[in-house]
C-alpha positions in Angstrom: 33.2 -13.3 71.5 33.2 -10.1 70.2 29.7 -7.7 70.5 31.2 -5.1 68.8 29.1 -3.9 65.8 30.4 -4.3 62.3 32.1 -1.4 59.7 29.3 -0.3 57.6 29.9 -1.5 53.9 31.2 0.6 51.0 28.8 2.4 49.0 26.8 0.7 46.7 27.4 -2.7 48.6 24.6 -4.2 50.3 22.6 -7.6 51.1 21.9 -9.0 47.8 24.2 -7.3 45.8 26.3 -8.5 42.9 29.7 -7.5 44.6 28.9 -9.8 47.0 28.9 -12.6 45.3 32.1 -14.1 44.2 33.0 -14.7 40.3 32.4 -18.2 39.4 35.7 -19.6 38.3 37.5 -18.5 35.5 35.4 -16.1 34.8 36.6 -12.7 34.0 35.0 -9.5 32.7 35.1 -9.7 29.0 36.8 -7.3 26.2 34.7 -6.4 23.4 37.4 -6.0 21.3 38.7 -9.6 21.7 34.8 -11.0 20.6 34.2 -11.7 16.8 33.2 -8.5 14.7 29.2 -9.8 14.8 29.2 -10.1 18.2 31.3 -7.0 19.3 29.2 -4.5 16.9 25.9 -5.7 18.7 27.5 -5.1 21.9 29.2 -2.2 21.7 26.1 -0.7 19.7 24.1 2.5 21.5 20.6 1.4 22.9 17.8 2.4 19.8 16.8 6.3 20.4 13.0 6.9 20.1 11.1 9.7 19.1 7.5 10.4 20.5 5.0 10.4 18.0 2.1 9.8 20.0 -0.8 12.7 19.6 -1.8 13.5 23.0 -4.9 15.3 21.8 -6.1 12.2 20.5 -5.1 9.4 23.5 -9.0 9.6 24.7 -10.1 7.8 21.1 -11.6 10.8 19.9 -10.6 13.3 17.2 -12.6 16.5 17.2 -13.4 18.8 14.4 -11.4 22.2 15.7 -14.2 24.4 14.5 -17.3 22.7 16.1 -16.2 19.9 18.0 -17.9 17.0 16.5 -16.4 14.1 16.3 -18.4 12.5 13.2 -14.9 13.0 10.5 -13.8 10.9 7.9 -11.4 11.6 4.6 -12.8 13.4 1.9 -12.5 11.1 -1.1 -9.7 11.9 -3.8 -7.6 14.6 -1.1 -5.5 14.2 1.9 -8.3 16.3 3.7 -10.5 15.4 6.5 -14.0 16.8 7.2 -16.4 17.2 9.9 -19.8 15.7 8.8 -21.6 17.5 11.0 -20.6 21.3 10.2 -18.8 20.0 7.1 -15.7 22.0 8.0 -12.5 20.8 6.5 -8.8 20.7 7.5 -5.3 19.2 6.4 -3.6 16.3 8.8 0.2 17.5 9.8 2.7 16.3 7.7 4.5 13.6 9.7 8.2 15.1 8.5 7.4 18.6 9.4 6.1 17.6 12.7 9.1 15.4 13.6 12.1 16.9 11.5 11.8 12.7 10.1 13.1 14.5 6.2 16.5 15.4 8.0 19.7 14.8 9.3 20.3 11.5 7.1 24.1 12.2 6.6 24.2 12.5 10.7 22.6 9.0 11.6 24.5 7.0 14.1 23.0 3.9 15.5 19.3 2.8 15.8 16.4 5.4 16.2 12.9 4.2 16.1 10.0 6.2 16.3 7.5 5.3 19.1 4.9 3.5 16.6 7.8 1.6 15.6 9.5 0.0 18.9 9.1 -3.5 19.7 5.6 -4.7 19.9 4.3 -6.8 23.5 3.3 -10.3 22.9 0.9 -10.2 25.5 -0.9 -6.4 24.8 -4.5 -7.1 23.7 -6.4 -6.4 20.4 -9.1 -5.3 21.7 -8.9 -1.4 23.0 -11.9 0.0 25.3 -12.7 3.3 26.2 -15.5 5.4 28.0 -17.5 7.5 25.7 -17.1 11.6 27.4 -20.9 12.1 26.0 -22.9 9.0 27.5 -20.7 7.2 29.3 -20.8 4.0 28.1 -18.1 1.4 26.9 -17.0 1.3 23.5 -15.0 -1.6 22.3 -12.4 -1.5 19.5 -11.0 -4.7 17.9 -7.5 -3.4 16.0 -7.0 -6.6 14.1 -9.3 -5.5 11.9 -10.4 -2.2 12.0 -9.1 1.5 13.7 -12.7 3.5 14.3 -16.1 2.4 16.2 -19.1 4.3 16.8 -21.3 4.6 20.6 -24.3 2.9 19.8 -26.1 5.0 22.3 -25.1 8.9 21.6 -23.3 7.8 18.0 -19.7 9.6 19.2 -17.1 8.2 16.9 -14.1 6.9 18.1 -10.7 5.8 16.6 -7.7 3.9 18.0 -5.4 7.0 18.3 -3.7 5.8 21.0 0.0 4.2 20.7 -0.5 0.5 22.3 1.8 -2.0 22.4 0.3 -4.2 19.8 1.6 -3.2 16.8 -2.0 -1.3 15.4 -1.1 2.4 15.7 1.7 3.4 13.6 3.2 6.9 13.0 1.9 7.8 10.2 -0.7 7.4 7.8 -0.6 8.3 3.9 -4.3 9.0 2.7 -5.9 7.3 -0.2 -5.7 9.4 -3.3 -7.5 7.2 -5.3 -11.0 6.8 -5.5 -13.2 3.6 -5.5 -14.7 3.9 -8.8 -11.1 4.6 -10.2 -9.5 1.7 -8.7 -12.7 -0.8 -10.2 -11.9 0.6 -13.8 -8.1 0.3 -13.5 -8.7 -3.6 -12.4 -11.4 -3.8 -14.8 -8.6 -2.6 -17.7 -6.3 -4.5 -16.2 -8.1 -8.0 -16.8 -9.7 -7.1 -20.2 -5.9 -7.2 -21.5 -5.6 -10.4 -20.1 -8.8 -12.2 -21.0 -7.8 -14.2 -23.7 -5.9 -16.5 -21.2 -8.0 -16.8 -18.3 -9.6 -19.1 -16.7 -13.3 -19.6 -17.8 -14.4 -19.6 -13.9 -12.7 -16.3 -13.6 -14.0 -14.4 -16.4 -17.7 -15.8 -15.1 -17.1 -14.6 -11.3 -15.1 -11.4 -11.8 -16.7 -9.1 -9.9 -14.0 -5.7 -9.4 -16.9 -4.0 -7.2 -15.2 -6.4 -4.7 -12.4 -4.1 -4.7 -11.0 -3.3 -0.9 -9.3 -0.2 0.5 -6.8 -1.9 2.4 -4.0 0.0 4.7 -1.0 -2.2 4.8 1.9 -1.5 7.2 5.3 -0.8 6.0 8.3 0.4 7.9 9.9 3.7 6.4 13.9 3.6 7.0 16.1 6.2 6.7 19.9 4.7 7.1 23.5 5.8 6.2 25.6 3.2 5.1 29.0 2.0 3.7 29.8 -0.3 1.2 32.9 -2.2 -0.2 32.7 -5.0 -3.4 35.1 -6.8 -5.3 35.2 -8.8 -8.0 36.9 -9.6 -11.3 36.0 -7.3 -14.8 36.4 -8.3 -18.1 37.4 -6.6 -20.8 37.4 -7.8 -24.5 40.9 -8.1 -26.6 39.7 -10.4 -29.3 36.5 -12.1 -31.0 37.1 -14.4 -33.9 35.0 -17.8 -35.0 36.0 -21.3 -35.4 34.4 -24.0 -37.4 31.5 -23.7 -40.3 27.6 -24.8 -40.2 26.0 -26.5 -37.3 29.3 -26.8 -35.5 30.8 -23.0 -36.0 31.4 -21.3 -32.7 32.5 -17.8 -31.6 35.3 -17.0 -29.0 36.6 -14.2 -27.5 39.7 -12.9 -25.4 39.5 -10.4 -22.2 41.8 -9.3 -20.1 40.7 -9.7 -16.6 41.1 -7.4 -14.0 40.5 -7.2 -9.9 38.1 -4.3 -9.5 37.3 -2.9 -6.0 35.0 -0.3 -4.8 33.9 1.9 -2.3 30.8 3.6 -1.8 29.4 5.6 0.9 25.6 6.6 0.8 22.1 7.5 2.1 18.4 6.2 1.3 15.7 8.1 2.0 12.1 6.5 2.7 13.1 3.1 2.0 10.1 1.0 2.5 9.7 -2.6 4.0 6.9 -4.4 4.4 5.6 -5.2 8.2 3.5 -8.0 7.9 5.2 -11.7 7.8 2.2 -12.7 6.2 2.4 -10.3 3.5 6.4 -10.9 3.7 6.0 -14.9 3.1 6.9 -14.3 -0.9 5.4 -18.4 -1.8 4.6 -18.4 -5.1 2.7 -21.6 -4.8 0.1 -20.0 -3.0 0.2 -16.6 -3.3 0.9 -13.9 -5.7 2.0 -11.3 -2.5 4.9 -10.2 -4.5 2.0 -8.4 -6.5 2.1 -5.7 -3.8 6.1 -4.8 -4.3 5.7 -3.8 -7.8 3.1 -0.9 -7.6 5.6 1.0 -5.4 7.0 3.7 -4.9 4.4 5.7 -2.5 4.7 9.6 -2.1 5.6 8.5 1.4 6.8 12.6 2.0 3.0 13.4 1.9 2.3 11.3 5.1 0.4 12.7 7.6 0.6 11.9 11.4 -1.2 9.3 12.5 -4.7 10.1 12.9 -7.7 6.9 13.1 -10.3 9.3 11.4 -8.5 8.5 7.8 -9.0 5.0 8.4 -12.8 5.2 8.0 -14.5 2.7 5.9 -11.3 1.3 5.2 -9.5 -1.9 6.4 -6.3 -2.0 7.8 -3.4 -4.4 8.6 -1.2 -5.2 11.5 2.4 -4.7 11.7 3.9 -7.6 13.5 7.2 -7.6 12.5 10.1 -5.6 14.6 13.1 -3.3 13.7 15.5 -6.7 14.7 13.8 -9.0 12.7 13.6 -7.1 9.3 17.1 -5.8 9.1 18.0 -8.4 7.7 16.2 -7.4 4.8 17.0 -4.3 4.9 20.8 -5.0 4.7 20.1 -6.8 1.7 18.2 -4.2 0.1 21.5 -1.6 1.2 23.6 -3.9 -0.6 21.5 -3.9 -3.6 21.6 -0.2 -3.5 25.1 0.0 -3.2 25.6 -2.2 -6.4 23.6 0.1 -8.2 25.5 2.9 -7.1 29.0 1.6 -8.5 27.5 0.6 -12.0 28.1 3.9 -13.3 32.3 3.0 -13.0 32.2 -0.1 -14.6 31.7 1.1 -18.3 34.9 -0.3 -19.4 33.7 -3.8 -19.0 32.4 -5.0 -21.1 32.3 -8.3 -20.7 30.5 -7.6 -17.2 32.2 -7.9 -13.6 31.6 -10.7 -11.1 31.3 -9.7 -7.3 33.1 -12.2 -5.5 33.1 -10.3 -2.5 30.4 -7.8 -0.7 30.8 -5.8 2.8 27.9 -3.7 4.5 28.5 -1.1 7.6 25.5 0.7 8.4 26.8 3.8 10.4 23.0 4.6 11.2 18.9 4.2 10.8 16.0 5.6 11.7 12.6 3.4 11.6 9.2 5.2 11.1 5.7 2.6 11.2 3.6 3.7 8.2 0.0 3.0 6.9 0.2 2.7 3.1 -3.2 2.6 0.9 -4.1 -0.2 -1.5 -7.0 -1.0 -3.4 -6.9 -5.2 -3.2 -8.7 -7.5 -5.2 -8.1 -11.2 -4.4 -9.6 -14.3 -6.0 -8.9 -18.2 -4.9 -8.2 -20.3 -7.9 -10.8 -23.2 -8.1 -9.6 -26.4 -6.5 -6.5 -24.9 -6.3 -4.8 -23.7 -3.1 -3.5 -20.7 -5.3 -4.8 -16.6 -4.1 -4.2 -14.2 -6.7 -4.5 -10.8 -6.2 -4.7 -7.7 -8.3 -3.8 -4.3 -6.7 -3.9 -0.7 -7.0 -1.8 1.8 -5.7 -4.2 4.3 -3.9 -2.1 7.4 -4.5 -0.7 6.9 -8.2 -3.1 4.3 -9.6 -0.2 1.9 -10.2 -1.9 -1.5 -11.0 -0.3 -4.8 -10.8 -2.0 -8.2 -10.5 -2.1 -12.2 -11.5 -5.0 -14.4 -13.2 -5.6 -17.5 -12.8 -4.9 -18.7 -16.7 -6.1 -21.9 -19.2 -3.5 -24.1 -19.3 -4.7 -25.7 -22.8 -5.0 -22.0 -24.4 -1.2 -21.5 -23.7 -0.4 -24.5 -25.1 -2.0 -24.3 -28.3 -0.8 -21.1 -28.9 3.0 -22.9 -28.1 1.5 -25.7 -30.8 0.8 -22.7 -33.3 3.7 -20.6 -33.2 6.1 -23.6 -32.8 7.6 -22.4 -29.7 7.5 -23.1 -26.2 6.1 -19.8 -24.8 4.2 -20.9 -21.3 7.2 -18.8 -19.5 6.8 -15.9 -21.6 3.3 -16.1 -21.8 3.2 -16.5 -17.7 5.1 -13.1 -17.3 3.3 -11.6 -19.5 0.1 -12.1 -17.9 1.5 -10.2 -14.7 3.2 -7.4 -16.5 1.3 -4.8 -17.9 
């Protein structure tokens, strides 16, 4: 027997190490390029990019006024300005874009960049955010499911949840309200006068738009480049001639058909998607949540960095929704885009075209959490499991909403005119 001492082992090569285990059978590194195109594009994808949005000024929960150091600020109603109750100095929140070049580069995107209010949120990361007041000392607890600001009940310091947990609470950015309580109770107000006719009698006894909520919901803003290819057949009418008389005539037409293909390559800008599955679950049996998609667009280039202090006296929701799980959405929103973008080719037919066939390739994205103001009015229908909801765009006043309505109303009024006019009548109701 040999007491000689080993060779050392090649670099990199150790106890424990993954050379040193043998391949199982058969096994053999994989080639991407032999994997279906799904599989090989995730793959062969570059890891997500972040940029740091965070506000290390404001990590210790408090946001001081820069001219006396207070910490007593809130929005002033009707601007994008905050001000320090104490000295009643005001200043302007940095534009979000400007701060993080966010308004550029869309025609260089490659892959996945997601700002750092926008990566993945932690299961396990708590609600509830504590920290140690600098002028007493003592504990103040913030709950971020539903609110962003507390004040020390002993020295009365304000604090706000500035800091970017895991959670899902703190986004990038924040776009201030615009619009004013008062403004947003007169718009709902208007809104169901119009409609009164139909109501519900319960309604029209309980309506109360005082109620009125600021709410902040979360939205991610996307930036993406993409391609697009669609194909389909166009028609194009030769002929139109009628056959028969009365009851029984009948018109036809000929077309020649054609293949039509196209190509499109483009950029969005700002696209918004909503953050919340609970917003996001679009059941028309029990909600009226699409309500909140029509009073869009936002003058999401206005944002400001995210700051707590323009959350005061408002509520706010919670993203909970990642980048992963909404692109599907967003592809289908690309691909809507892109059809949009090839209508202006198809003039020729005019019999329509039929897409038979749609591709997507999204050369690149960027993914920015945003705060988005809405004034929120919400009523649950009598014996009914039925919310409706009447909102209010709180930078353009954009109002949008559903009433519960009297089914016996609509139908006399089918009875009187001699059509059947429920459908009608039901859009109606939600369109101004």
């Amino acid at each position: 027997m040999s007491n000689a001492t080993p060779p050392p082992l090649p670099p990199g090569i150790g106890p424990g190490s993954p050379q040193e285990v043998p391949p199982l059978p058969g096994t053999f590194p994989v080639d991407p390029a032999t994997l279906p195109k799904p599989i090989r594009d995730e793959i062969l994808a570059p890891d997500p990019v972040a940029i740091d949005t965070a506000s290390d000024e404001l990590k210790d929960g408090q946001n001081h006024c820069p001219k006396c150091g207070a910490t007593d600020i809130k929005q002033r109603p009707g601007t994008d300005m905050l001000i320090c109750l104490f000295c009643r100095h005001e200043w302007h929140g940095e534009g979000v874009e400007e701060a993080f070049g966010l308004g550029e580069g869309l025609d260089d995107l490659k892959g996945t960049v997601v700002a750092s209010g926008a990566k993945d949120i932690a299961a396990d990361v708590s609600s509830l955010m504590t920290y140690k007041c600098t002028g007493c000392g003592a504990e103040v607890t913030v709950n971020t499911q539903s609110t962003m600001t507390a004040r020390c009940h002993w020295c009365r310091h304000v604090f706000g949840v500035n800091e970017q947990v895991a959670n899902g609470a703190v986004p990038d950015a924040v776009l201030p309200f615009r619009i004013k309580k008062d403004d947003a109770v007169a718009r709902i107000r208007q809104f169901v006068d119009k409609r009164r006719l139909f109501a519900l009698k319960e309604f029209k006894e309980q309506f109360t738009p005082e109620n009125v909520v600021g709410v902040y919901m979360p939205y991610m803003i996307v930036d993406g480049k993409a391609s697009a290819d669609v194909a389909g057949q166009g028609e194009i009418e030769t002929r139109r001639y009628t056959r028969g008389s009365g009851d029984k005539k009948k018109t036809y037409y000929d077309a020649d058909v054609y293949q039509v293909d196209r190509h499109v390559d483009f950029t969005v800008d700002d696209l918004p998607l909503e953050s919340s599955r609970e917003r996001g679950k679009l059941d028309t049996k029990v909600n009226t949540n699409n309500i909140i998609n029509t009073i869009l667009p936002f003058d999401t280039k206005n944002a400001v960095k995210w700051n707590a202090s323009y959350l005061s006296g408002f509520s706010s929701g919670k993203r909970d929704s990642d980048v992963e799980a909404l692109r599907p959405r967003l592809e289908d929103q690309l691909l809507s885009i892109a059809r949009h973008q090839v209508e202006g080719s198809l003039g020729r037919f005019d019999r329509g075209v039929r897409w038979e066939e749609e591709s997507l390739d999204v050369h690149g994205t960027r993914w920015v959490a945003m705060y988005l103001p809405v004034w929120l009015y919400s009523y649950q229908q009598p014996g009914s499991k039925m919310l409706h909801y009447i909102a209010v765009n709180g930078r353009t006043g954009e109002t949008m909403g559903s009433i519960p309505i009297q089914q016996w109303k609509l139908l006399l009024a089918a009875i009187t005119t001699g059509t059947f006019i429920e459908g009608a009548v039901l859009f109606l109701l939600a369109v101004q």
